[in-house]
C-alpha positions as CSV (number, residue, x, y, z in Angstrom):
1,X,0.0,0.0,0.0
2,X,2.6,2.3,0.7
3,X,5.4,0.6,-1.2
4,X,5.5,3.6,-3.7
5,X,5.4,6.5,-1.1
6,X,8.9,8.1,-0.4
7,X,7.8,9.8,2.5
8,X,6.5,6.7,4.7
9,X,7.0,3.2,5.0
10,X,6.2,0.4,6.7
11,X,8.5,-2.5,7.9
12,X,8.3,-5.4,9.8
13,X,10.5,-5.7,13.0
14,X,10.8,-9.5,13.9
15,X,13.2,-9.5,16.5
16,X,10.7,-11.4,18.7
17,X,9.9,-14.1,16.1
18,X,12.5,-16.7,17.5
19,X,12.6,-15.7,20.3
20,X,13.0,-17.9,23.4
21,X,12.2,-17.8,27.0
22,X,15.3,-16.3,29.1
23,X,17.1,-18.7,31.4
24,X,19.0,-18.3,34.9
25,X,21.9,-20.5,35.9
26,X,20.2,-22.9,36.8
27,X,18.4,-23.3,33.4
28,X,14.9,-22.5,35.3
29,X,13.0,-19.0,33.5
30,X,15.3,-16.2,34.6
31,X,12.0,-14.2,36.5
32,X,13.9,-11.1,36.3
33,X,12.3,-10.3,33.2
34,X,9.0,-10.4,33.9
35,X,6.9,-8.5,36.1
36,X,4.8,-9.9,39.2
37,X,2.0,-11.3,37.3
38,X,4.8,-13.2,35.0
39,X,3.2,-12.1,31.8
40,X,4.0,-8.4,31.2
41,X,7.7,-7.3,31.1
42,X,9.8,-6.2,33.9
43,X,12.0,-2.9,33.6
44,X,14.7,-4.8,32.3
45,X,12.7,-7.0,29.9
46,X,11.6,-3.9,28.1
47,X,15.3,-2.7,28.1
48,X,16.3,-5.8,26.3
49,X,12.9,-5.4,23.9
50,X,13.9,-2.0,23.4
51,X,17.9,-2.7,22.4
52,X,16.0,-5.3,19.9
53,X,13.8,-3.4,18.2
54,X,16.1,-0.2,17.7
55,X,18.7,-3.0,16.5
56,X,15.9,-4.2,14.4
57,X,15.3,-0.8,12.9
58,X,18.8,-0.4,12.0
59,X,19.3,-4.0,10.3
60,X,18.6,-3.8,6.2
61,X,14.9,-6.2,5.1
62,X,16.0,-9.1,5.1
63,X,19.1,-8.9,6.9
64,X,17.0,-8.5,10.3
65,X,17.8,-10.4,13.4
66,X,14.3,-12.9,14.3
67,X,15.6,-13.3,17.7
68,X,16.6,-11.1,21.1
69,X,19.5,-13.0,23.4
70,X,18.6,-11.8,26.4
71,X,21.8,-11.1,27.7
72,X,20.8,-7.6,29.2
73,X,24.3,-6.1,27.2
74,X,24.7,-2.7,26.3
75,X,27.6,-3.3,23.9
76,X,25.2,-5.0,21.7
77,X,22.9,-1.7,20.7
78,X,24.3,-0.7,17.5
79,X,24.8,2.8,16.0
80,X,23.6,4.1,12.5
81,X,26.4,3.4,10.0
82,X,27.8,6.6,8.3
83,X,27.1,5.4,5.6
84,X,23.5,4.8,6.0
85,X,22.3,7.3,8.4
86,X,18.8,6.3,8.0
87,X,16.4,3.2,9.4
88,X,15.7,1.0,6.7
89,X,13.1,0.5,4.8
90,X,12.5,-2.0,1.6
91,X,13.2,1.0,-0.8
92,X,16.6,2.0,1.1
93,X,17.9,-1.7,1.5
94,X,17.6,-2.1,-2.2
95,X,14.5,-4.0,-3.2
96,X,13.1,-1.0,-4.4
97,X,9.8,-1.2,-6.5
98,X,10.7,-5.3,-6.6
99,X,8.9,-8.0,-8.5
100,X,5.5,-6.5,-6.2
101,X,2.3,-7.0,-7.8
102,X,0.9,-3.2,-6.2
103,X,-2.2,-3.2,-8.5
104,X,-5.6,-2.6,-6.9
105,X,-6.8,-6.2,-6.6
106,X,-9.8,-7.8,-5.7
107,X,-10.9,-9.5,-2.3
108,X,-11.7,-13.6,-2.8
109,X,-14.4,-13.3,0.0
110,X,-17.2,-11.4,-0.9
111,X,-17.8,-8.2,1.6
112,X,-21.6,-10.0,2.8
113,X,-19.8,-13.3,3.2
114,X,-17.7,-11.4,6.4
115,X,-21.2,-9.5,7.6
116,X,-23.2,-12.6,7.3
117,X,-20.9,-15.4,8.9
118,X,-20.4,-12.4,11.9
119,X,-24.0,-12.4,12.5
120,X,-24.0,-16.1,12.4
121,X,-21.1,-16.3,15.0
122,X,-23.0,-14.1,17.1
123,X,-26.1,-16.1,16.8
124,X,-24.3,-19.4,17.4
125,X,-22.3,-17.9,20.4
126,X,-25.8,-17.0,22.2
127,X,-27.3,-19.8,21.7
């Protein structure tokens, strides 16, 4: 949709694709990541989430790290590269207007087909 735009892009970040649960010494799930109710992030599980992403950011499409570490190190943050001062984006990493099909094209499911099997669900669900 915006593949054409020079002013805005989209790209997807998957530095959390791969990744695994954090582990302490003793190979258990290192709780120092987590808050109390061991779902949400603690203040250094959003550090390391934050070093990710901006590292994420910075990596060309399809060069991107799927995976964080976890090893709550600074020295892994990277820098821009003078040479590409920029966060990168399909168009700046050199796909450019690629083999993409960007043509308006038509839905498979019919818009009623969505409102109707809604309804349905809702029906079905009060029942």
């Amino acid at each position: 949709r915006y593949e054409q735009r020079e002013d805005f892009a989209v790209v997807s970040q998957p530095f959390f694709r791969n990744t695994l649960l954090p582990l302490d010494s003793t190979s258990k799930p290192d709780m120092s990541f987590f808050a109390a109710d061991c779902f949400h992030f603690s203040v250094r599980g959003y550090a390391e989430m934050a070093m990710a992403l901006w590292n994420n950011m910075l990596e060309p499409v399809g060069e991107k790290q799927t995976y964080n570490n976890f090893t709550h190190d600074r020295s892994k943050l990277k820098c821009p590269n003078p040479e590409k001062p920029f966060l990168s984006t399909r168009r700046n990493s050199g796909f450019g207007n690629s083999d993409l099909n960007l043509e308006k094209t038509e839905s498979s499911v019919p818009y009623w087909a969505v409102i109707v099997t809604a309804v349905a669900g809702i029906l079905v669900g009060s029942l």
